[in-house]
Backbone bond lengths (Angstrom), bond angles and torsions (degrees), N, CA, C in turn:
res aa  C-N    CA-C-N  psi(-1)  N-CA   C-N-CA  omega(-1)  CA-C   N-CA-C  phi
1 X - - - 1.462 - - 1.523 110.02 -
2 X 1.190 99.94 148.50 1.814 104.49 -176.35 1.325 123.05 -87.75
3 X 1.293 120.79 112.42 1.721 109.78 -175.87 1.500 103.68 -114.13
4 X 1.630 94.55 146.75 1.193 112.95 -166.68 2.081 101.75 -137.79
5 X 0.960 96.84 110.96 1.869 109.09 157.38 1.272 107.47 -122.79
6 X 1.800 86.52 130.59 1.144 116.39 160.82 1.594 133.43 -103.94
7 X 1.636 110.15 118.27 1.494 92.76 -161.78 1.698 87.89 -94.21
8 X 1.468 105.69 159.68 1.425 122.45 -173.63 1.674 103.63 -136.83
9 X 1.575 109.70 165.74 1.949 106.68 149.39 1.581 93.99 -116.28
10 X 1.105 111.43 -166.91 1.440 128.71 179.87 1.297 108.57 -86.94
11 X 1.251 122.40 -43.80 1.839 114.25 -174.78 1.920 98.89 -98.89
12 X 0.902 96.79 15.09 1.766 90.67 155.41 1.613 139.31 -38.24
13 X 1.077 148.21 35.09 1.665 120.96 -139.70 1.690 105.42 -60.80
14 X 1.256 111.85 -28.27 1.457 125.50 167.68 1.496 111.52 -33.38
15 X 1.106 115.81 -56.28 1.345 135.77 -167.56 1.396 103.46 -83.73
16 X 1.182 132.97 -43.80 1.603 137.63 168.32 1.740 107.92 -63.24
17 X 1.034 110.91 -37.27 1.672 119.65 161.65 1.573 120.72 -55.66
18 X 1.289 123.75 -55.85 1.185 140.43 145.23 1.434 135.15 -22.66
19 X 1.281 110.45 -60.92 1.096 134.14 -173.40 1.781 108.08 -78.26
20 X 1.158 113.90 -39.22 1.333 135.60 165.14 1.874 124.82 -60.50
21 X 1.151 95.95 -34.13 1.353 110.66 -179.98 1.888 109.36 -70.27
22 X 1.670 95.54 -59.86 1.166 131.35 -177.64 1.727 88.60 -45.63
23 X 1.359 122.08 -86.71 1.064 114.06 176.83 1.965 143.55 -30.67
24 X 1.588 82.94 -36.48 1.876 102.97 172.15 1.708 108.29 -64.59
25 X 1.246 103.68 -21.98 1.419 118.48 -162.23 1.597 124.54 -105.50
26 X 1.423 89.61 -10.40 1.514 118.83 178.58 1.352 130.99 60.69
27 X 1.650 112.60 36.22 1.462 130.06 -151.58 1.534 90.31 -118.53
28 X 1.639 93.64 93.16 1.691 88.53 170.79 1.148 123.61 -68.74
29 X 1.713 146.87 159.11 0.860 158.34 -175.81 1.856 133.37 -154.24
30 X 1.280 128.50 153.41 1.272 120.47 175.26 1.790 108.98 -87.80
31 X 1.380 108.52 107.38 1.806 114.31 150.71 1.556 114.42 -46.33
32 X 1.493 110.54 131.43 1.653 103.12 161.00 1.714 96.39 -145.55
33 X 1.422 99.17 102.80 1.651 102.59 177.91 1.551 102.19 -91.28
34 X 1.848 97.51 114.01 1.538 118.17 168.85 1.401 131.26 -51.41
35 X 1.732 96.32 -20.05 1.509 94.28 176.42 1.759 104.37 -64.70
36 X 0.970 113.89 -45.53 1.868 127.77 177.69 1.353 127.50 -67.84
37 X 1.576 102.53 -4.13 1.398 124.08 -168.29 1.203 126.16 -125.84
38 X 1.400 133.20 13.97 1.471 128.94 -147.62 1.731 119.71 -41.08
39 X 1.303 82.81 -34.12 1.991 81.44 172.68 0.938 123.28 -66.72
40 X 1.732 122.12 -16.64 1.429 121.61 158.00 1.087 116.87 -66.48
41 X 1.573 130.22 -53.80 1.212 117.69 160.11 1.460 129.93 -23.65
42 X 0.656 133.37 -80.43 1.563 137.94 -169.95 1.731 102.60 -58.06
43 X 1.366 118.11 -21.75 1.442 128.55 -174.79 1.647 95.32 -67.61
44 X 1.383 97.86 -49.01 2.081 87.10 -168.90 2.064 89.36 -91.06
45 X 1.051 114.49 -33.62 1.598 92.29 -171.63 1.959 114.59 -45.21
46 X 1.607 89.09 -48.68 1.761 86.15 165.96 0.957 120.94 -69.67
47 X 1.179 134.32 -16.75 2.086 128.80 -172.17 1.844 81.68 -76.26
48 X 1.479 115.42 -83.58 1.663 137.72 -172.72 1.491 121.45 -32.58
49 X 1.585 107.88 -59.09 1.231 146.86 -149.30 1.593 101.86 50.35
50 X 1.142 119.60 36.22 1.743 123.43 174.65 1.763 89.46 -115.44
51 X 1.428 106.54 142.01 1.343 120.92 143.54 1.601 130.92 -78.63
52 X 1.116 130.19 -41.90 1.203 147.84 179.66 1.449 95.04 -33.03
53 X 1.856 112.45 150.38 1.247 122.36 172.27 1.299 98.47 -126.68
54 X 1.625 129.56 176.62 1.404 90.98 -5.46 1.708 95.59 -96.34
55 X 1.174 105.71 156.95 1.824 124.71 -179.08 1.636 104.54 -119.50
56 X 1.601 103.91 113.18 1.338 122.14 173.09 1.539 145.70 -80.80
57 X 1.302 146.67 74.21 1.455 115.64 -161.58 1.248 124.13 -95.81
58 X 1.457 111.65 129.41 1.232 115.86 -169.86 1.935 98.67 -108.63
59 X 1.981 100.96 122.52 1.611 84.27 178.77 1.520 111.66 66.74
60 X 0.983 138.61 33.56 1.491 112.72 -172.30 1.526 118.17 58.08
61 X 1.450 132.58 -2.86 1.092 107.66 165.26 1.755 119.05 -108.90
62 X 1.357 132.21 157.35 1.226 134.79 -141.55 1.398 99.29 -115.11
63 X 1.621 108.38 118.76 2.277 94.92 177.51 1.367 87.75 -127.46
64 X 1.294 97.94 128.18 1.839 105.74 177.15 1.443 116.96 -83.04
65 X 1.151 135.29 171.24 1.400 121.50 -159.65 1.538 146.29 25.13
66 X 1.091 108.07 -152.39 1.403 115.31 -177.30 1.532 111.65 -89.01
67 X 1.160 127.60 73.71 1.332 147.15 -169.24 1.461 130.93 -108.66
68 X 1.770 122.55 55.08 1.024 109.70 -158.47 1.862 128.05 -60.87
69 X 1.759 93.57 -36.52 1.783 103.00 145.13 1.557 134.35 0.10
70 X 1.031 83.62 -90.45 1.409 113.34 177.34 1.410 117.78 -57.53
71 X 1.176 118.64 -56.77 1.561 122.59 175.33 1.654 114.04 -55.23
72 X 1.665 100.48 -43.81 1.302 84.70 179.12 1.538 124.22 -78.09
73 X 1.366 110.87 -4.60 1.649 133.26 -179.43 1.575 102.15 -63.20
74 X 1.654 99.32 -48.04 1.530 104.30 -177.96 1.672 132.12 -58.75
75 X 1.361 88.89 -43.76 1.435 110.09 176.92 1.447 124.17 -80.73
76 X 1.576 118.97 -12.44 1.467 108.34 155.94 1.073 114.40 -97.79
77 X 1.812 132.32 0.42 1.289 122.35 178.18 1.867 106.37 -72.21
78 X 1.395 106.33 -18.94 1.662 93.04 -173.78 1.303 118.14 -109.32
């Protein structure tokens, strides 16, 4: 099965874009808002070394931003 977290903040619109898509598309996923999380934070700054949200991993692999591309690239590779 395919797992997918998405880390977000709250004043994101990026991330509200994202999250929205994901949903239109019917690709469930785990939310982890960093503002509520700091250990997530630092969890993707070391995987990424980017701060920017929102940053997704699909599988172990990492798509930064708002990338619908890519995500879906990720999710049929596994």
């Amino acid at each position: 099965m395919k797992q997918m977290t998405v880390y977000t903040t709250t004043s994101c619109p990026y991330c509200v874009m994202l999250k929205n898509y994901l949903s239109e598309q019917n690709i469930s996923f785990n939310e982890i808002n960093m503002e509520e999380k700091p250990e997530a934070m630092r969890y993707v700054v070391e995987s990424t070394g980017q701060m920017g949200v929102p940053q997704s991993e699909v599988n172990g692999k990492w798509i930064i931003g708002f990338d619908p591309e890519q995500i879906m690239h990720a999710l049929k590779m596994n």
